[in-house]
C-alpha positions as MATLAB code, in Angstrom:
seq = 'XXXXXXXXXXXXXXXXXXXXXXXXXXXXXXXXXXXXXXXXXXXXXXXXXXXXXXXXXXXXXXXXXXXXXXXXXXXXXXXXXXXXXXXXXXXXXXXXXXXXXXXXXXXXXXXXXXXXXXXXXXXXXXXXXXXXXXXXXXXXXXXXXX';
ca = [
      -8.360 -107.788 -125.060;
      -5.030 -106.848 -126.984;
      -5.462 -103.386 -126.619;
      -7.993 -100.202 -126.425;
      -8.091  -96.970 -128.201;
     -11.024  -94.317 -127.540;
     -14.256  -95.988 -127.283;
     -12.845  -99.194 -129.368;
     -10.800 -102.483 -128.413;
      -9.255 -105.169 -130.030;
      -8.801 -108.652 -129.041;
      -8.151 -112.272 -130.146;
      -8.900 -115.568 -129.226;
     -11.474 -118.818 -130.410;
     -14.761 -118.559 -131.808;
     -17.025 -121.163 -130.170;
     -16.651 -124.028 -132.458;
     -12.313 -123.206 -131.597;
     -11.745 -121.185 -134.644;
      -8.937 -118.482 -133.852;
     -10.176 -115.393 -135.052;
      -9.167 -111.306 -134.502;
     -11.472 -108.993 -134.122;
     -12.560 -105.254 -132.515;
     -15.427 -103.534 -130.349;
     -16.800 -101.080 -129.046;
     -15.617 -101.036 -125.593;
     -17.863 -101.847 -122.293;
     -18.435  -98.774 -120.114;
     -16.008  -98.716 -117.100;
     -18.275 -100.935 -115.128;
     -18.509 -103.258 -118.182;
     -21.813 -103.027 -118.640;
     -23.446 -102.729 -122.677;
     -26.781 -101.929 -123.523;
     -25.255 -101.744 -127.253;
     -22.066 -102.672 -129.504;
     -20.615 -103.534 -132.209;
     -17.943 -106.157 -132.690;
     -16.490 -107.218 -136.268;
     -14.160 -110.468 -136.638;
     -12.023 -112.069 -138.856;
     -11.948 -116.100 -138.285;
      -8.939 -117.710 -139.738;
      -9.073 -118.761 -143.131;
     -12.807 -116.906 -143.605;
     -13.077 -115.005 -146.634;
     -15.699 -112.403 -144.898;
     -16.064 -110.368 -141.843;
     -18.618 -110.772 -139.610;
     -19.835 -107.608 -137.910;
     -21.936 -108.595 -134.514;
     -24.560 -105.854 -133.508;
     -25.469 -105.976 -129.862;
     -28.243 -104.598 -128.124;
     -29.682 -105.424 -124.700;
     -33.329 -104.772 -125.413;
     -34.199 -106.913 -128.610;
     -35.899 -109.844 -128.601;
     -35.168 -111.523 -131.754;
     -36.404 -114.999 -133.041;
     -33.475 -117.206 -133.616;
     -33.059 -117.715 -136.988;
     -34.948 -114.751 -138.452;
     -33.357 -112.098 -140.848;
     -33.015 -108.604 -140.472;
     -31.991 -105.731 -143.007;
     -29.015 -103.882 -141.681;
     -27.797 -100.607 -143.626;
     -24.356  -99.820 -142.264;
     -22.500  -96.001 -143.385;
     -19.357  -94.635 -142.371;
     -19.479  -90.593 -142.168;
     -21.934  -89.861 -145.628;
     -20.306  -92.622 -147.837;
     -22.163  -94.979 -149.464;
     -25.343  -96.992 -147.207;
     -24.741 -101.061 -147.416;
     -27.617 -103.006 -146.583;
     -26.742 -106.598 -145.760;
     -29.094 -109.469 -144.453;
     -28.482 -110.271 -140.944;
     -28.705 -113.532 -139.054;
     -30.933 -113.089 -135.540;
     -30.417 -114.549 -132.722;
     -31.913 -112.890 -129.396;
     -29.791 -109.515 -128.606;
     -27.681 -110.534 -131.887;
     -27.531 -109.547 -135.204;
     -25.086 -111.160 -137.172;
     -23.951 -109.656 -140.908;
     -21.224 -110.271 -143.166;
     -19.084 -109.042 -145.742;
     -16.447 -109.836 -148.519;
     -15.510 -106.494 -148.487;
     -13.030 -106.711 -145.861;
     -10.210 -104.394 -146.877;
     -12.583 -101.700 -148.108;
     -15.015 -102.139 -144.654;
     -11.534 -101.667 -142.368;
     -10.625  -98.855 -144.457;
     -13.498  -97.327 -143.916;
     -13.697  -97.687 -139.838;
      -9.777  -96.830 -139.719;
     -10.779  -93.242 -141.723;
     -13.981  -92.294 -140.420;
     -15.455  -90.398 -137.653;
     -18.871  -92.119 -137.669;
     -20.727  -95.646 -137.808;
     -24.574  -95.519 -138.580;
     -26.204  -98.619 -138.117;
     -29.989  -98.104 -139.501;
     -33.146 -100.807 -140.094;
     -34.716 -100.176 -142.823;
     -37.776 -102.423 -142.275;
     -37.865 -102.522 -138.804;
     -39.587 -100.681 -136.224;
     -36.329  -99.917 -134.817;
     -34.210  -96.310 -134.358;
     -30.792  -96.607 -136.015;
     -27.893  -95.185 -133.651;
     -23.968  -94.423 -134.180;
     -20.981  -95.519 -132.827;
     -18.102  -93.067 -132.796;
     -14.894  -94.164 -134.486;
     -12.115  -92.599 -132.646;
      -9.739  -94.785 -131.720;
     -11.053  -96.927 -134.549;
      -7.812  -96.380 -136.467;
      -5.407  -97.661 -133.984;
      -7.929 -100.885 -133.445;
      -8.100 -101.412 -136.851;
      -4.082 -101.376 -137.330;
      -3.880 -104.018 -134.122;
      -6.813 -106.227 -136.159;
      -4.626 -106.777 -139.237;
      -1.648 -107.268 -137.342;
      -3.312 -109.861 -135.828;
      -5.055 -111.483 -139.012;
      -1.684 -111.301 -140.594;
       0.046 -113.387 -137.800;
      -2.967 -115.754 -137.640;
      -3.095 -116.222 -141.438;
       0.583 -117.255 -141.315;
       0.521 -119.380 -138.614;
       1.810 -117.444 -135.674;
];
């Protein structure tokens, strides 16, 4: 972890195949326990995000896809195809500058499933701003070379 503002974190480090990437979260309660959260990473040289939606309960079949409609505040609802894997959902998007933008000025993330049997839930964003400003840093100092 780099740093943590409000209920969000940032940090750095190697994806599992040793890609450096940056990234934020929503942070672990004090005794670091999640039942749910939300992580979105840059890897170096990837020309996407990938957002990460945790939660303890699900059961997903590796491989499957799931809709995911993400909104910040009442902007506009994206729905993006998500990779499952377990407790994992795994999205991504080209819109990188517009999606930090949008964490870094809002108030509120809803996460909904539009064909699932599943209740969408939020994720404040305060603190989102300052995590947001510590993820580019980062991505700028990975991107050249540092």
């Amino acid at each position: 972890m780099t740093g943590k503002w409000g209920v969000w974190e940032s940090f750095s480090g190697k994806g599992s195949n040793g890609t450096p990437m940056c990234g934020i979260s929503t942070a672990p309660t004090a005794d670091r326990t999640v039942a749910r959260s939300v992580a979105v990473k840059r890897f170096w040289r990837a020309k996407y995000l990938t957002i990460d939606i945790f939660k303890q309960s699900w059961d997903f079949q590796k491989g499957s896809t799931v809709d995911v409609s993400l909104s910040v505040d009442t902007g506009n609802v994206v729905v993006l195809h998500a990779y499952a894997n377990g407790p994992i959902l795994d999205l991504r998007t080209t819109y990188i500058a517009d999606f930090l933008s949008s964490l870094a000025e809002g108030k509120f993330l809803f996460i909904g499933f539009p064909n699932q049997h599943e209740d969408g839930w939020g994720v404040a964003l305060n603190g989102s701003r300052s995590a947001v400003l510590e993820m580019d840093k980062c991505m700028q100092a990975m991107e050249s070379g540092g």
